[in-house]
N, C-alpha and C positions, 0 to 999 in steps of 0.2 A: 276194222283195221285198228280201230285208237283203242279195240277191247284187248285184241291179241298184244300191243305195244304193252302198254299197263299191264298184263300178263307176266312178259318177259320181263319188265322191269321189275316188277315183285320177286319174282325167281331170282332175278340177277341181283339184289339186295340180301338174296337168304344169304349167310356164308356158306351152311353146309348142302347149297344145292347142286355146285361144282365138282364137290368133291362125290357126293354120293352118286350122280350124272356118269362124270369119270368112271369111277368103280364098276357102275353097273355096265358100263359100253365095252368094259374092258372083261368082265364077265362074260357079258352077251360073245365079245369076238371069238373065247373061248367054246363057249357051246354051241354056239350056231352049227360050226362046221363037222363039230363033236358028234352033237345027233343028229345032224341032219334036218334041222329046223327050217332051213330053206333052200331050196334049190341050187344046181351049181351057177346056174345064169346069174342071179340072184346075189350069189356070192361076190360073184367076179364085177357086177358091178358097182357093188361098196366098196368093195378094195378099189376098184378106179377113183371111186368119189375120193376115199382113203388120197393116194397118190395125185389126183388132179389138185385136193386144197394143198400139198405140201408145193407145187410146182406153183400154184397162185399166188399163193402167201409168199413163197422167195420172190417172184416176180416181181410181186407189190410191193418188196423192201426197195426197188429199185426203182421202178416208175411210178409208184403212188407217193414213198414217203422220200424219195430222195430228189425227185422230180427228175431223173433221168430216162433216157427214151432206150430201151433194150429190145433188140428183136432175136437173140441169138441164144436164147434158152434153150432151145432145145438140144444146142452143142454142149450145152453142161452136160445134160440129162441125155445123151448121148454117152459123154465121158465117163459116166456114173456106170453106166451100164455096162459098156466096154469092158472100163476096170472090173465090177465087183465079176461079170459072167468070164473073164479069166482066170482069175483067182478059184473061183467054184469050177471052173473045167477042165482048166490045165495045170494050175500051179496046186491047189489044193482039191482034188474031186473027193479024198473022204472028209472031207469039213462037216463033224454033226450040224443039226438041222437046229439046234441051240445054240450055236454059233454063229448063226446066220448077221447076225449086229455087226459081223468081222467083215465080209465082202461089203456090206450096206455102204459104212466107215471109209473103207478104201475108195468104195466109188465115188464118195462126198469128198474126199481130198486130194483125189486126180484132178475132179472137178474145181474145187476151191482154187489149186494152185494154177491150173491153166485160166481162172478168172482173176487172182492175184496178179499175174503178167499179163491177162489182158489190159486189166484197170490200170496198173505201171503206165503202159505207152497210153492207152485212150484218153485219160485225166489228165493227158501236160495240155487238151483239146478243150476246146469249152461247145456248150450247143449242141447241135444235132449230129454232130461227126460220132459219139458215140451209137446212134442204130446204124450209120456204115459200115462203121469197125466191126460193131456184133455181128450184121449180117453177113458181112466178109469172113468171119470168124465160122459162123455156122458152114458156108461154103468150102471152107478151107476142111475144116473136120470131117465131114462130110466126102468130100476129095479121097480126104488123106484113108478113112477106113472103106472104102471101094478099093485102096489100092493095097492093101496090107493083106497078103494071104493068112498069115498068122491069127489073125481073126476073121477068114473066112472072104475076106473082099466082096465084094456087090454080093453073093448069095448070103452074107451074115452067120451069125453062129447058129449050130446047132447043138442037143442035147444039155442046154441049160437046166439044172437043175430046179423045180417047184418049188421054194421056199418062202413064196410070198406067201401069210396067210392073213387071213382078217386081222388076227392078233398082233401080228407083226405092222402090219398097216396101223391100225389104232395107235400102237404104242409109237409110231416116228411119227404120227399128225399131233399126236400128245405134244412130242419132245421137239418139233418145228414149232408150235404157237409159242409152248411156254420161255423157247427159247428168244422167238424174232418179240413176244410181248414185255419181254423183260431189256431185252434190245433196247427195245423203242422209247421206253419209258426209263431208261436213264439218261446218265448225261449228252452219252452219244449219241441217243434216240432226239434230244434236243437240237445236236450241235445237226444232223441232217435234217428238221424240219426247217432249220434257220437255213441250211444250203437252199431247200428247194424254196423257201420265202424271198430270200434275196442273197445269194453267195457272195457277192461284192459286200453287202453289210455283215454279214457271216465274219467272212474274213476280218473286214476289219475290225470285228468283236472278237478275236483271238483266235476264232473255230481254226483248223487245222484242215482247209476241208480237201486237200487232195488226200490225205492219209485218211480221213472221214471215209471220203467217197471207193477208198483201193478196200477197206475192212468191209462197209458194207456190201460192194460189188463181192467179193472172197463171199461171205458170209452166206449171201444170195447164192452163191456157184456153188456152195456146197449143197445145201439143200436140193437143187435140180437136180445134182451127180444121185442123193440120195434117193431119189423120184424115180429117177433114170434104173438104180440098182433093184428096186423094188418091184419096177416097169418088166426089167429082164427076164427077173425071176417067177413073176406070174408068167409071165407067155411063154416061156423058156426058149421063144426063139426071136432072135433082133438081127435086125439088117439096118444098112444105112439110110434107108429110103425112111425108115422110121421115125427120122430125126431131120425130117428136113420143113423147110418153111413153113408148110402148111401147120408142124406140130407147135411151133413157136407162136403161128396167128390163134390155132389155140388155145396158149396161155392167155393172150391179149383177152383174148375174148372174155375168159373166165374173168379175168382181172378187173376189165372194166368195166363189166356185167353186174357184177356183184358192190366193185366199188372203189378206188384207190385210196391209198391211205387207210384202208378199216380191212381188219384180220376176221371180223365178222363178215363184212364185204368178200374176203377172200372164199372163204368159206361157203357161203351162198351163192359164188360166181361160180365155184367146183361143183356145186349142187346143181345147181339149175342146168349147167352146162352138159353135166355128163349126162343125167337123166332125156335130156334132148336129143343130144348127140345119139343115145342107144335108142330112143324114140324116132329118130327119123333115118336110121339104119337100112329099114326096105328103101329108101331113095335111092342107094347106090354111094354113085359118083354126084349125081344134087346136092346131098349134103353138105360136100366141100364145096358148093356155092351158097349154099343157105350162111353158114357159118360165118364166113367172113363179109357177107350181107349184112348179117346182124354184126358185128363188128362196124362197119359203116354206117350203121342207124345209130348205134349206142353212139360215134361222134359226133354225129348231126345233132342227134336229138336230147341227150342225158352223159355227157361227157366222163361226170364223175360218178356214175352209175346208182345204185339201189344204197349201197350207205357211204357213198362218197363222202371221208373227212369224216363218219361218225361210227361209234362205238359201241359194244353191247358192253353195259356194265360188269358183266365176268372177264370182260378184256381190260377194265383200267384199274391200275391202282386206287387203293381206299382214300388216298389222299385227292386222287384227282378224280375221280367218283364224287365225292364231298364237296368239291370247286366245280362241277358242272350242275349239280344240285341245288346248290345256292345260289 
C-alpha cells in the first residue's frame, strides 16, 4: 500500500502527467468505440462510472465540503433528464449529434434553477431541515412527472435519442472536477469550509453564508441535471421511477464510500461503486438491500470514507501542494 501511495504521489508531482493522462483518456474515448476495442457492455459501463463521478463529486460539494445533509439528488438529475430528452424529442429532434453540449446545458440549468429556489426557502433553516426539504422535493418531482402526459407520465419517455458516448462522458467528468476543483480552492471554496467548520464563526468573520450556501447548492443542481441529461441519453428511455430514493441513497453511498470532502474520494466512490453494483446484478432485487447496507456500515464504521478530508495532489493547487509538504 505505502508502495502504490509513493507511486501516485511521484506521478502527481510530474506536471506534465495530468495533462498527458488527460489527452490520452480523451483519445482512448474516441477510439474505443471507433474500433471496437471493447465491448458494448464494457462500454456502457465506463460511461456510467463517467456519469456516477459527475453526480458524486456535485453531491460532495454539498455534504462533504459544505457540511450540509441532501438526500434529493436524484430530483436534480431527474430535472436534467426531463429538460435535455425534450429538447432532443420534441422541441429540437434534428439537433446534430455535435451539438449534443446544447440539451446537456439546458438540463444542468433546469436543474440549477429549481435548486436556486430550493436553497432560497431551505437556507432561512438551519440543521437537518434541509434532507426533509430535499427529500420532500425529490417526492414532489417525482409526483409531479407521473402526472404530466407531456412527458409521457408513469410510463416515461420514449425514443430518446443515443448521444451519450464515452467521449462525451470524459469530456463533462473533465469539465465537473476542473470546475468544482477550482471552486473549491478559491475564496468561496474557503468561505464554505469555514461554513461547515463553524457557521456562527463564519459569519461573524464576514462569510455571507446564506448566499455561500444558495451558489453552492445551484452549482451542485446543475451538475446532477447534467448526470441526469447524460443518464437519458444513454438508455434513451427514462421514467419517474428512475429518480426516486433509492437513486439518491446511491449517490450517498458513492459519496461516502470513497470519501467527503476529496474529489479523489468522489472519484473512487463512482469506481468502486459502479463496478459492484454491475457485479452484484445476478442478485436481482438483493442488491437494493446490499447497497444501502453498506451505506449503514460505512456510518458505523468509516464515516468519512477511503480519503475523507484528503487529496491526490493533481487536485490541489501548487501553492497548497507546497503547505502540505512542508
Amino acid at each position: 500500500m505505502a508502495a502504490v501511495v509513493a507511486f501516485f504521489k511521484k506521478l502527481g508531482a510530474n506536471r506534465y502527467a495530468l495533462p498527458v493522462l488527460l489527452a490520452a483518456g480523451f483519445v482512448l474515448s474516441l477510439v474505443i468505440p471507433q474500433f471496437g476495442l471493447l465491448n458494448g457492455y464494457v462500454q456502457f459501463v465506463l460511461i456510467m462510472i463517467g456519469i456516477n463521478i459527475i453526480l458524486s463529486a456535485s453531491l460532495n460539494l454539498v455534504n462533504g465540503y459544505m457540511g450540509e445533509f441532501s438526500v434529493g439528488h436524484a430530483g436534480f438529475m431527474s430535472l436534467g433528464a426531463y429538460a435535455s430528452s425534450v429538447l432532443t424529442v420534441k422541441l429540437l429532434p434534428d439537433l446534430p449529434d455535435a451539438f449534443f453540449f446544447l440539451p446537456v446545458i439546458v438540463g444542468g440549468l433546469v436543474a440549477a434553477l429549481a435548486g436556486f429556489l430550493l436553497a432560497l426557502l431551505s437556507f432561512k433553516t438551519r440543521g437537518d431541515y434541509l434532507a426533509i426539504i430535499t427529500l420532500a422535493f425529490l417526492m414532489i418531482v417525482k409526483s409531479a412527472l407521473e402526472n404530466i402526459p407531456y412527458v409521457g407520465g408513469p410510463r416515461g419517455m420514449l425514443g430518446i435519442p443515443k448521444l451519450t458516448t464515452m467521449a462525451w462522458a470524459f469530456f463533462w467528468v473533465v469539465v465537473t472536477i476542473w470546475v468544482l476543483r477550482n471552486l473549491l480552492y478559491s475564496k468561496f471554496g474557503r468561505a464554505i469550509a469555514a461554513i461547515r467548520e463553524d457557521e456562527i464563526a463564519a459569519n461573524s468573520m464576514g462569510v455571507r453564508v446564506r448566499e455561500a450556501k444558495i451558489l453552492a447548492f445551484s452549482v451542485s443542481s446543475f451538475f446532477a441535471g447534467v448526470a441526469g441529461a447524460l443518464f437519458a441519453h444513454l438508455l434513451v428511455f427514462i421514467n419517474p421511477s428512475s429518480f426516486d430514493i433509492l437513486k439518491s441513497t446511491e449517490m450517498l453511498v458513492m459519496v461516502y464510500l470513497g470519501g467527503i470532502g476529496s474529489l479523489a474520494g468522489s472519484i473512487i466512490g463512482a469506481v468502486i461503486y459502479t463496478l459492484l453494483s454491475n457485479w452484484l446484478q445476478p442478485l436481482g432485487t438483493w442488491r437494493m438491500v446490499i447497497m444501502p447496507l453498506i451505506l449503514v456500515l460505512l456510518m458505523l464504521f468509516r464515516p468519512k470514507g477511503i480519503m475523507g478530508f484528503r487529496e491526490l495532489p493533481w487536485f490541489l493547487p501548487k501553492r497548497e501542494a507546497r503547505r502540505k509538504d512542508s
